[in-house]
C-alpha positions, 0 to 999 in steps of 0.5 A: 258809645255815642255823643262822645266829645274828644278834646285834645292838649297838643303841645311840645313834649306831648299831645294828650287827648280824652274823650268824655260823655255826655255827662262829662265823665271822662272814658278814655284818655292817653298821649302820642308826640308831641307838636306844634302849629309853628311846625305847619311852617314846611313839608316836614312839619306839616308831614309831622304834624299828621302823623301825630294826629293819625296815630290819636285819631286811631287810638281815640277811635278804638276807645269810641267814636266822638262826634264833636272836636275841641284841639288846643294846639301850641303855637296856634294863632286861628290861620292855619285851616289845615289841622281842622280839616285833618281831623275832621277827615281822620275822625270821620266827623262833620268839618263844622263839628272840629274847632281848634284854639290856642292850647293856652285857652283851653288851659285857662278854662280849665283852672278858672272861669272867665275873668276869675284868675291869672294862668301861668303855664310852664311847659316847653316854652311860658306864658301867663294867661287871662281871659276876661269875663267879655271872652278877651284875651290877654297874655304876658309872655309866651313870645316862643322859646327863641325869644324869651319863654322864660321858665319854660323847660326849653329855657331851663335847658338852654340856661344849662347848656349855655352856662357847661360850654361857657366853663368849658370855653374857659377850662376844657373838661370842668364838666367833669366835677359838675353834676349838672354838667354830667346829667346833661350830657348823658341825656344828650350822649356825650361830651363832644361838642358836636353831640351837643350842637346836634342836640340844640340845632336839630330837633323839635323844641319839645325834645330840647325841653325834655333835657330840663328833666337832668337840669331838675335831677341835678339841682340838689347835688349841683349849685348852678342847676339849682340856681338856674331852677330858682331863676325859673321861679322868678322868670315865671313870677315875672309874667304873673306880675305882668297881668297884675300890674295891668288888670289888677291882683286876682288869684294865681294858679301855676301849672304845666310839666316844667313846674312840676320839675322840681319843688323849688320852682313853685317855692320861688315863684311864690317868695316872688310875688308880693304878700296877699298875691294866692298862688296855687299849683295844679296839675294840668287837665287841659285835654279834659276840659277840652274834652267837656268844650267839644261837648257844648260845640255845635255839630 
């Protein structure tokens, strides 16, 4: 194949990448672990970083041969050099022919055009999203996951995990009755506390993300998940009415995994908002529109 564009969607719990064809079609496509540009902050993370783009650039090479590159990576702030150079050498291109942007940008541009409409993304951490018809930037939230990010799958996990080890401050084995509690320390191992402070202390943010799956399971059969799901909801309508409050009503499009978790999410974001507000839910396509950026970049 040639002329092929690869766009990439890097993010907390996954890194998905595409290749699409001169026509835009869309020709291979998958996903290896996730990551983040706040991880360039040290060997390790850097170190890590690489090895998740040397295991894209080998499956991406088998399925054909790009020659532009467009990589939305979470966390990205436009002063790291290094993931450019990386995958320019890995893919075998031209340095000039690899642009790498915020993973949010990329996702904007694939629910709307310029000044179109608000973007609020859930995945490991939240943000909303506008980009004007000028090309500006502007965002509500998105501060990283130890400061707010609220709706996030991060956010989720953190709420469950803080309200369990509460109760059990207060009644040493309440866990048992709850069946957040039980989903969520099966995913973690146990019960023991140190499974816990290891779990929440010691890995990558996008692992920590990945235990909202047990908070969303347990939602239905467990009040307190289900409370902290609705909160979701209205965490992630905060930062939509954020943007609106400040550039006016335009329509709303919610996306990322975080809130595909449960149907509540959507449903509270939405009773959230005020009336004439459109919100529509989509799934996101972000290595996609990435894919058909690299196609219109220089090379």
């Amino acid at each position: 194949m040639g002329g092929l564009g690869l766009g990439i969607d890097a993010g907390g719990t996954q890194t998905r990448w595409a290749l699409a064809d001169a026509a835009g079609f869309i020709v291979a496509e998958g996903a290896v672990d996730g990551m983040s540009a706040t991880q360039m902050g040290n060997d390790a993370g850097r170190d890590a970083v690489r090895a998740v783009f040397t295991t894209l650039a080998g499956r991406a090479l088998a399925a054909g041969r790009p020659v532009t590159v467009c990589a939305g990576v979470t966390g990205f702030d436009g002063a790291a050099v290094l993931p450019a150079q990386w995958l320019a050498e890995l893919l075998n291109v031209a340095p000039a022919a690899v642009t790498v942007r915020n993973d949010i940008e990329i996702a904007y541009l694939d629910a709307f055009s310029p000044g179109q409409g608000y973007l609020v993304y859930a995945g490991t951490g939240s943000i909303a999203a506008w980009i004007d018809a000028d090309g500006g930037f502007h965002r509500a939230g998105g501060r990283g996951v130890t400061l707010d990010d609220g709706g996030g799958g991060f956010w989720i996990a953190r709420e469950a995990m803080r309200h369990i080890w509460r109760l059990e401050d207060e009644e040493p084995g309440a866990w048992q009755r709850s069946a957040m509690a039980r989903a969520v320390f099966d995913h973690v191992g146990g019960s023991d506390w140190a499974l816990s402070r290891q779990f929440m202390y010691g890995q990558e943010r996008g692992a920590i993300g990945r235990l909202a799956l047990a908070v969303a399971a347990s939602a239905d059969a467990d009040p307190v998940a289900r409370g902290i799901i609705e909160q979701a909801g209205r965490e992630l309508a905060r930062i939509a009415l954020a943007l609106v409050r400040r550039h006016g009503p335009r329509p709303i499009v919610l996306a990322g995994r975080a809130a595909t978790l449960h149907p509540l999410i959507a449903q509270t974001m939405r009773a959230a908002l005020p009336a004439g507000l459109s919100l529509t839910q989509r799934a996101a396509q972000a290595h996609h529109a990435a894919a058909r950026i690299a196609l219109n970049s220089p090379n």
